[in-house]
PDB file of the backbone (N, CA, C, O) and the ligand in Angstrom, with CONECT records:
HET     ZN  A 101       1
ATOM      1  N   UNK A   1       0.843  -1.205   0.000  1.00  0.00           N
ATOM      2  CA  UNK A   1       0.000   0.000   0.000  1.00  0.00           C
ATOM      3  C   UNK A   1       0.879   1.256   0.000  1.00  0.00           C
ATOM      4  O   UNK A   1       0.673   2.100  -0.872  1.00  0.00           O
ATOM      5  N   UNK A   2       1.813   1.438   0.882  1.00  0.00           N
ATOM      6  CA  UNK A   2       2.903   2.677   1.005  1.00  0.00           C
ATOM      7  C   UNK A   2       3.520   2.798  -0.288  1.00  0.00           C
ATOM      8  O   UNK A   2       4.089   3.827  -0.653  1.00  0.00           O
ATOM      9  N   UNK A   3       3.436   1.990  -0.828  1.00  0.00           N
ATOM     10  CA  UNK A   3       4.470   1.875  -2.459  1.00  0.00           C
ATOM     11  C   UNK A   3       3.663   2.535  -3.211  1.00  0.00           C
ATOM     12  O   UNK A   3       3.933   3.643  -3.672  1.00  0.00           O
ATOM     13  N   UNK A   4       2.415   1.812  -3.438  1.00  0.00           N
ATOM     14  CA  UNK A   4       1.667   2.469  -4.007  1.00  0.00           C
ATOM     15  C   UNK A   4       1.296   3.770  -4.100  1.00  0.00           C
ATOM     16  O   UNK A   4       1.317   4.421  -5.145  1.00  0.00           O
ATOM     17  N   UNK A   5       0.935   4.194  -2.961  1.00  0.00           N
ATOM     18  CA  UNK A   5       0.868   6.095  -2.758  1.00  0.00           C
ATOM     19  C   UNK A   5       1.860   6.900  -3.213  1.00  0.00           C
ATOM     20  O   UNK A   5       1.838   8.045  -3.665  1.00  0.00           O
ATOM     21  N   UNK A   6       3.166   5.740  -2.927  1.00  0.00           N
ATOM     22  CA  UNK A   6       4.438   7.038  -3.684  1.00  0.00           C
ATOM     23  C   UNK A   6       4.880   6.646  -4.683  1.00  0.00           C
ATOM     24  O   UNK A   6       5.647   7.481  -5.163  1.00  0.00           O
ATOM     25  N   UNK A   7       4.760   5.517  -5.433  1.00  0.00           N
ATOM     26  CA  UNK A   7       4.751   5.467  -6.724  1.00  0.00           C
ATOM     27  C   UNK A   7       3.614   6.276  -7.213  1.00  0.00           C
ATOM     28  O   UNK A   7       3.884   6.999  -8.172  1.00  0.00           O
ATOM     29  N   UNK A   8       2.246   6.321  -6.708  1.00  0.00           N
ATOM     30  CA  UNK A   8       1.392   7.191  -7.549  1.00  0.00           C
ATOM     31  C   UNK A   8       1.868   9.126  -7.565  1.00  0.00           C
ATOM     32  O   UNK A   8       1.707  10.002  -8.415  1.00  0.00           O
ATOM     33  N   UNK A   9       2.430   9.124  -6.306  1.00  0.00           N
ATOM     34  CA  UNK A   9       2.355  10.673  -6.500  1.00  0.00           C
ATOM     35  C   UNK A   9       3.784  11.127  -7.083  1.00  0.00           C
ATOM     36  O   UNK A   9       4.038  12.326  -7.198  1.00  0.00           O
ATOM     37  N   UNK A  10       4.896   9.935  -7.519  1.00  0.00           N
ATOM     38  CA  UNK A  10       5.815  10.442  -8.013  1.00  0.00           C
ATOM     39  C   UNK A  10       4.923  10.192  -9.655  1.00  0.00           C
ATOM     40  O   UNK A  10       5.619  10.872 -10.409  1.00  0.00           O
ATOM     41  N   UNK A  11       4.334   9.875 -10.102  1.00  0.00           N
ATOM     42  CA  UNK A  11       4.098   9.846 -11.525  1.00  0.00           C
ATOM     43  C   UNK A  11       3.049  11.156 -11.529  1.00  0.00           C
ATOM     44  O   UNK A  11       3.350  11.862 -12.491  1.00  0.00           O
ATOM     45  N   UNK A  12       1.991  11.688 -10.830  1.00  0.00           N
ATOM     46  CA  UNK A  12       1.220  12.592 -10.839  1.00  0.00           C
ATOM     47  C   UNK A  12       2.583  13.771 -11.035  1.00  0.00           C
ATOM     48  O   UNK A  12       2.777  14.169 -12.184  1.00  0.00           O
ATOM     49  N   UNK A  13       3.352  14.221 -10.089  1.00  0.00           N
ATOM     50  CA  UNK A  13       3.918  14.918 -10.396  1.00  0.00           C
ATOM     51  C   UNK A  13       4.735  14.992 -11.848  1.00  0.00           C
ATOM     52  O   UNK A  13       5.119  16.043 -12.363  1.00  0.00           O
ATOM     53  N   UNK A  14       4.921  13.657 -12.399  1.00  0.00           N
ATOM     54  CA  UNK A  14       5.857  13.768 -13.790  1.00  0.00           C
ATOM     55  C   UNK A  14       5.056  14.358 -14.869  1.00  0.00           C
ATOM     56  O   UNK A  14       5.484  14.959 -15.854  1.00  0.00           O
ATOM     57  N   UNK A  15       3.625  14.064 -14.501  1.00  0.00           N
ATOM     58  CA  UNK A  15       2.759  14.341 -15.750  1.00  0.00           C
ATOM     59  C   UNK A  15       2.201  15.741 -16.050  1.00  0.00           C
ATOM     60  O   UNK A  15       1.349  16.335 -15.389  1.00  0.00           O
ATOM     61  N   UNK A  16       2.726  16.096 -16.982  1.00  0.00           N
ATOM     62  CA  UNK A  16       2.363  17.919 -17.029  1.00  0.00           C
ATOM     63  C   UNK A  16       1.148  17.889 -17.868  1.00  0.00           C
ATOM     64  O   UNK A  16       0.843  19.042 -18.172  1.00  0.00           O
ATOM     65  N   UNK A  17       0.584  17.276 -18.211  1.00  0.00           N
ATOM     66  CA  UNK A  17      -0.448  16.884 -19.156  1.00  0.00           C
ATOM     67  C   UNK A  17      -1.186  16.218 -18.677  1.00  0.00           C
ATOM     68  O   UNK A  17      -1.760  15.805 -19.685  1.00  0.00           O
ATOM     69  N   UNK A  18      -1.766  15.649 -17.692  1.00  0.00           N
ATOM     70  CA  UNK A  18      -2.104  13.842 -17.361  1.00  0.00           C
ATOM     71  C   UNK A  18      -3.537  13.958 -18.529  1.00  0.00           C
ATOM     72  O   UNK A  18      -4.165  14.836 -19.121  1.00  0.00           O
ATOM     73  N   UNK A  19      -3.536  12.601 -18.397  1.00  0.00           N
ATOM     74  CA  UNK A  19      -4.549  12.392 -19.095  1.00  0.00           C
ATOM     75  C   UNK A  19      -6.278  12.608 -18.750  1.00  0.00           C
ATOM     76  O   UNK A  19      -6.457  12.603 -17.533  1.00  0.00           O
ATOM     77  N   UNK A  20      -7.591  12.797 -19.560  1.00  0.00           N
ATOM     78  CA  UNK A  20      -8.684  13.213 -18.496  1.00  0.00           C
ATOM     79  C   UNK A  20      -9.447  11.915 -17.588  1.00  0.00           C
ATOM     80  O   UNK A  20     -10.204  12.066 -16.629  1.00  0.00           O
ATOM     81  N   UNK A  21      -9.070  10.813 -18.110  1.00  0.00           N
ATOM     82  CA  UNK A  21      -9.837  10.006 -17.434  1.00  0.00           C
ATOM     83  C   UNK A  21      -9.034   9.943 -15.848  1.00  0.00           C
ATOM     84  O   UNK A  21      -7.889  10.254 -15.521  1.00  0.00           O
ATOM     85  N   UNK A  22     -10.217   9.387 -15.047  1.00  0.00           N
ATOM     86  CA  UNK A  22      -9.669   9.058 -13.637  1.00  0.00           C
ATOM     87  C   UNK A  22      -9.644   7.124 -13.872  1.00  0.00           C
ATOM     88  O   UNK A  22     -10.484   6.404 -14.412  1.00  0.00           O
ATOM     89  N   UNK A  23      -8.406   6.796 -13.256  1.00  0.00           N
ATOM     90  CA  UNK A  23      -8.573   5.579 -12.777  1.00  0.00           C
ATOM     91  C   UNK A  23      -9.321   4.846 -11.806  1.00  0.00           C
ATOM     92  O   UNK A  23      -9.448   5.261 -10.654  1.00  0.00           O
ATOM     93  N   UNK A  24      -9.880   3.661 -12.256  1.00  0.00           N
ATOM     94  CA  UNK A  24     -10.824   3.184 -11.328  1.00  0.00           C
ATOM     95  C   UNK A  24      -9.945   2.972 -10.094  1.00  0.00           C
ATOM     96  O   UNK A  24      -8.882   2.429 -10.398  1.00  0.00           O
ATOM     97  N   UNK A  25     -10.118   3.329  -8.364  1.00  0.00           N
ATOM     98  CA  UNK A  25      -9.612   2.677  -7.617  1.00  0.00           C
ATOM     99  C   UNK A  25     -10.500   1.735  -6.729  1.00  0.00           C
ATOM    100  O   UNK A  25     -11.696   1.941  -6.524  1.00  0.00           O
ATOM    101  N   UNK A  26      -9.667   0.508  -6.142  1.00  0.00           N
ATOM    102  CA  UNK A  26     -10.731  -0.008  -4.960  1.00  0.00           C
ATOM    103  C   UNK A  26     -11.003   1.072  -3.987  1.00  0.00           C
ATOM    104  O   UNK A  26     -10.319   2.080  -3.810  1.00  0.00           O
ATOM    105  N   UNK A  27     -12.378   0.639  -3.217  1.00  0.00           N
ATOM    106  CA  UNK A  27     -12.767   1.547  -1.975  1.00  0.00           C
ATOM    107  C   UNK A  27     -12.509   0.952  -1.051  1.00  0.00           C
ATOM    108  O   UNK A  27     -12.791   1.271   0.104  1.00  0.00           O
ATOM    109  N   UNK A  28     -11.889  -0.078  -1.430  1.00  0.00           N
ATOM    110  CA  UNK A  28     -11.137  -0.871   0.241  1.00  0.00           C
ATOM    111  C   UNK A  28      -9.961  -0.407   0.288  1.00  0.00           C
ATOM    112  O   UNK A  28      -9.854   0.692   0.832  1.00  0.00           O
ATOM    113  N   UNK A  29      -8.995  -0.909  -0.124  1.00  0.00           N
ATOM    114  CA  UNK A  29      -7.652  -0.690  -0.128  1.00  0.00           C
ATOM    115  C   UNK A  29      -6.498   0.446  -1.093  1.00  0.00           C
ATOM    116  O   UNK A  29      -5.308   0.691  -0.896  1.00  0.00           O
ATOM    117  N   UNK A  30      -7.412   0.931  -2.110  1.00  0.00           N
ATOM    118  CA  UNK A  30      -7.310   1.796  -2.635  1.00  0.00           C
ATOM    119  C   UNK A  30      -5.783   1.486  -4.085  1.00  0.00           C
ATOM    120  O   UNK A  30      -4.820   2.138  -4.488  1.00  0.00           O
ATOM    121  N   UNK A  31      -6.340   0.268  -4.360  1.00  0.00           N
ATOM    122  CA  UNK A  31      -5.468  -0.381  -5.527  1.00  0.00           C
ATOM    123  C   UNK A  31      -6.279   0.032  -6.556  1.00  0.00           C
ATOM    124  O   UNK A  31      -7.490   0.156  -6.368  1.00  0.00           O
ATOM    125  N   UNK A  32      -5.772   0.262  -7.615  1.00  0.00           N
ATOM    126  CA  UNK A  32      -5.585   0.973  -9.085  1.00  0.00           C
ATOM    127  C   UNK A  32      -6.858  -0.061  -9.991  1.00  0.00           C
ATOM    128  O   UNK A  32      -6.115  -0.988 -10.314  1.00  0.00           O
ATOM    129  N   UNK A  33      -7.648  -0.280 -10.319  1.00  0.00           N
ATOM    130  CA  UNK A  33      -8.723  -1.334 -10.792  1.00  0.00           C
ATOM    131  C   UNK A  33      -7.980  -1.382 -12.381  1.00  0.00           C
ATOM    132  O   UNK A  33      -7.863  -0.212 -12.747  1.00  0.00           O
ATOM    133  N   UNK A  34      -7.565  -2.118 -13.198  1.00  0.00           N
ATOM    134  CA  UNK A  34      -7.939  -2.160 -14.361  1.00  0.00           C
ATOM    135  C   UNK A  34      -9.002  -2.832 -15.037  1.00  0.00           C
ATOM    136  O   UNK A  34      -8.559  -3.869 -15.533  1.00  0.00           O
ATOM    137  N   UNK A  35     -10.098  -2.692 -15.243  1.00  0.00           N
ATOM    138  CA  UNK A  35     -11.567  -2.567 -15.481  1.00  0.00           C
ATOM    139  C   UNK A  35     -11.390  -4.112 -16.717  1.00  0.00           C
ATOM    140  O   UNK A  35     -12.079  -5.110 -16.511  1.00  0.00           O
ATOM    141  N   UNK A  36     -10.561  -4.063 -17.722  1.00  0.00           N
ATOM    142  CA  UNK A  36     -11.065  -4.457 -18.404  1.00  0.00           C
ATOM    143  C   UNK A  36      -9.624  -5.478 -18.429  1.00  0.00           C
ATOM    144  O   UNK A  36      -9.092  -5.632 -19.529  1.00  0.00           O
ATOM    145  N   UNK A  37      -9.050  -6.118 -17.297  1.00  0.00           N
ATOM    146  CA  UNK A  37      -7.723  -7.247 -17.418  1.00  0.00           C
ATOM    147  C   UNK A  37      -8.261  -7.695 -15.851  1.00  0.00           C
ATOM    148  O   UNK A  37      -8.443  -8.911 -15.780  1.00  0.00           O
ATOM    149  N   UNK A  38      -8.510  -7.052 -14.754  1.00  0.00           N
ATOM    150  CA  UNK A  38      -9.012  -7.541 -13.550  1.00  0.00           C
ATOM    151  C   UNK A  38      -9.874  -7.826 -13.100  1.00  0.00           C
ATOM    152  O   UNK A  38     -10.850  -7.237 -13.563  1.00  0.00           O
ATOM    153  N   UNK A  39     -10.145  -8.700 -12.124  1.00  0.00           N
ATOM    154  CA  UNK A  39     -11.476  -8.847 -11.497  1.00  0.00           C
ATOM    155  C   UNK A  39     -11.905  -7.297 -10.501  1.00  0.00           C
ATOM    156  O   UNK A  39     -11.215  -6.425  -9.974  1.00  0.00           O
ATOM    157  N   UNK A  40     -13.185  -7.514 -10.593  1.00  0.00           N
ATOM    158  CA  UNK A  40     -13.518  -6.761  -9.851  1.00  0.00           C
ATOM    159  C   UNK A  40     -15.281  -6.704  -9.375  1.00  0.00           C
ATOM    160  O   UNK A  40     -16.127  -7.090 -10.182  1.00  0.00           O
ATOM    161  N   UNK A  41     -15.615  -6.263  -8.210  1.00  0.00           N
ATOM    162  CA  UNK A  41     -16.976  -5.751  -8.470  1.00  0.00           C
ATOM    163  C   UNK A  41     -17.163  -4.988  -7.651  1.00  0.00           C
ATOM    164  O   UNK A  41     -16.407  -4.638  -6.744  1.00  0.00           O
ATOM    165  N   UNK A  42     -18.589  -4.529  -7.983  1.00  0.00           N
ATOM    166  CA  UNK A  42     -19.312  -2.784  -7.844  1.00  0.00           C
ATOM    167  C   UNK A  42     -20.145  -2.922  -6.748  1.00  0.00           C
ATOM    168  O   UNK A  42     -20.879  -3.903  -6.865  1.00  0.00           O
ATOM    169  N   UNK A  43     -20.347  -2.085  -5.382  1.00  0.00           N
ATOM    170  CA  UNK A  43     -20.805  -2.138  -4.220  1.00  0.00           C
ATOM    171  C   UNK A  43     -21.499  -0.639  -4.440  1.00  0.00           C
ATOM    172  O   UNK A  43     -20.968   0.265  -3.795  1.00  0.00           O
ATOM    173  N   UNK A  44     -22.340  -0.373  -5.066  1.00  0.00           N
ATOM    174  CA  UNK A  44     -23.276   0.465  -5.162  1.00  0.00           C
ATOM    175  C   UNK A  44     -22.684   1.725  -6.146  1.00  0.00           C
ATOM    176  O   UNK A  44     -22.901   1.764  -7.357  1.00  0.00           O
ATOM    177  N   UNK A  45     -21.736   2.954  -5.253  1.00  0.00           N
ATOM    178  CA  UNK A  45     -21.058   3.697  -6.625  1.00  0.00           C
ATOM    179  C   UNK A  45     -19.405   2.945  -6.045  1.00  0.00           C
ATOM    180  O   UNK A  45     -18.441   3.641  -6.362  1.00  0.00           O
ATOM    181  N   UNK A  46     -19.165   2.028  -5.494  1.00  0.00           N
ATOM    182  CA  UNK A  46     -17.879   1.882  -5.533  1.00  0.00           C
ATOM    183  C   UNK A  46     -17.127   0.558  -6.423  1.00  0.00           C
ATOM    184  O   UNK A  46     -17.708  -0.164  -7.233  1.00  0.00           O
ATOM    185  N   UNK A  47     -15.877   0.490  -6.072  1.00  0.00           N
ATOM    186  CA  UNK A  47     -15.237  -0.687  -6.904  1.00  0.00           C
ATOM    187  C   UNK A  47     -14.669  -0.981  -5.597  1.00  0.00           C
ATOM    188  O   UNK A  47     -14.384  -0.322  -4.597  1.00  0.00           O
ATOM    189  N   UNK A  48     -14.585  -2.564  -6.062  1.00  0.00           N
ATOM    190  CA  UNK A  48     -13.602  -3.378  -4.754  1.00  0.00           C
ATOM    191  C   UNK A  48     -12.491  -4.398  -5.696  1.00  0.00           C
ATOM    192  O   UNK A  48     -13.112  -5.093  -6.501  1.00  0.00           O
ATOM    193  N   UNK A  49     -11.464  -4.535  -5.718  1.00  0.00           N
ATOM    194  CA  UNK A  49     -10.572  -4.613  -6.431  1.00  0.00           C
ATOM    195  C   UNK A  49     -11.334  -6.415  -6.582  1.00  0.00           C
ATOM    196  O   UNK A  49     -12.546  -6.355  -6.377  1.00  0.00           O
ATOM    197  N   UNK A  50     -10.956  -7.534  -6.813  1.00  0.00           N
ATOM    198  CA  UNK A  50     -10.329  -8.563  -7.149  1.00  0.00           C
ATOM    199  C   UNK A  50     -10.468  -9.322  -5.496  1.00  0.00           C
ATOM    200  O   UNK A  50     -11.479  -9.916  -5.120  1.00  0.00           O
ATOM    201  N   UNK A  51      -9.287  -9.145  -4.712  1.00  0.00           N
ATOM    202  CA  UNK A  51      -8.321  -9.512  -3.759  1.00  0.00           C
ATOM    203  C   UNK A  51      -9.503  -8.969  -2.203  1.00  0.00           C
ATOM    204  O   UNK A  51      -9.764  -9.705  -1.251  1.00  0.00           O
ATOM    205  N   UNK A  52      -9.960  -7.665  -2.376  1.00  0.00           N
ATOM    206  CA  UNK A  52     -10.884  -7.423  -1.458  1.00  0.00           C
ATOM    207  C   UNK A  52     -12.056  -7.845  -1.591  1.00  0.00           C
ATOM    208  O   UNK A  52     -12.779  -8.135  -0.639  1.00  0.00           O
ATOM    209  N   UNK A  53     -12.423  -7.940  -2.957  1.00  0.00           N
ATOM    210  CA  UNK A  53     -13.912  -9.324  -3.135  1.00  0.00           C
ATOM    211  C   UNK A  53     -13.782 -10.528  -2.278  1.00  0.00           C
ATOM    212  O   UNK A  53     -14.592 -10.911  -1.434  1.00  0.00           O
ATOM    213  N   UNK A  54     -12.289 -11.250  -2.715  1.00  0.00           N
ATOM    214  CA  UNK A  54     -12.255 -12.258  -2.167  1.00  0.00           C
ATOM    215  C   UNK A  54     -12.240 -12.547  -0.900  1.00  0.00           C
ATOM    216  O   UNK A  54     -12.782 -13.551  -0.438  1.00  0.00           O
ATOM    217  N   UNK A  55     -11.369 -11.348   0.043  1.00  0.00           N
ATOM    218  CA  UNK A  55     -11.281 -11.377   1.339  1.00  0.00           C
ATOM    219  C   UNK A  55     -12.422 -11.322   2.218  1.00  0.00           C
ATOM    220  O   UNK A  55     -12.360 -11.740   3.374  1.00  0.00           O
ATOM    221  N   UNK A  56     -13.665 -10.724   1.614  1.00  0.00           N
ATOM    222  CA  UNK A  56     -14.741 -10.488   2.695  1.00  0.00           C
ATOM    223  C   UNK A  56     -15.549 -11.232   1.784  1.00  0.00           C
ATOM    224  O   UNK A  56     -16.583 -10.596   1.989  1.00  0.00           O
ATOM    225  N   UNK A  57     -15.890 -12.105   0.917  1.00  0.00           N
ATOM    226  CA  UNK A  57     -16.725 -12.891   0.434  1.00  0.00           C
ATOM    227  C   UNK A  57     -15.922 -13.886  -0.081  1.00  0.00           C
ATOM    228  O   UNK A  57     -15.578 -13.917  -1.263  1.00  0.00           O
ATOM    229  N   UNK A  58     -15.598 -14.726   0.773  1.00  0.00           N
ATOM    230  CA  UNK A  58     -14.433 -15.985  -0.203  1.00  0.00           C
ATOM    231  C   UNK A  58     -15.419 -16.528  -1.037  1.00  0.00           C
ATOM    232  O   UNK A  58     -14.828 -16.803  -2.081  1.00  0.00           O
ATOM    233  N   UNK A  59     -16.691 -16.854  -1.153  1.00  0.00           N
ATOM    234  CA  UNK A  59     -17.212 -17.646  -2.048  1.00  0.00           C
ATOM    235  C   UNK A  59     -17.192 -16.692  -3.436  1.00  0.00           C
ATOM    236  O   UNK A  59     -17.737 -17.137  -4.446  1.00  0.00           O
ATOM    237  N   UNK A  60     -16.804 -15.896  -3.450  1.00  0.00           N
ATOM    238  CA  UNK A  60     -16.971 -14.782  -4.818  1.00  0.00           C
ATOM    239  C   UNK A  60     -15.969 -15.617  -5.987  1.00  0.00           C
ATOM    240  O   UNK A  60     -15.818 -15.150  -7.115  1.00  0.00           O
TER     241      UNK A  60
HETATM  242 ZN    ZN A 101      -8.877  -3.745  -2.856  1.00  0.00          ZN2+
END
């Protein structure tokens, strides 16, 4: 998780341009979703990655 935050904010800062879309993140743990290579599912307006599906619903 710590990696993550500073790998993300050293690339926010590189990008003088970023692009307009926002990345999907989980609302658990706050990992990066790629929508269309990962698992994932939708808890009303949120995303839960893959890994946090599984943890609080192993039968998923
Ligand atoms: Zn997660």
């Amino acid at each position: 998780m710590y990696v993550y935050f500073g790998t993300n904010e050293y690339n926010f800062e590189k990008l003088t341009n970023p692009p307009t879309y926002e990345p999907t993140k989980c609302s658990r743990c706050g990992k990066v979703i790629v929508l269309s290579e990962e698992g994932y599912s939708m808890k009303g307006s949120e995303y839960w990655c893959e890994k946090c599906t599984g943890a609080v619903f192993p039968r998923f």
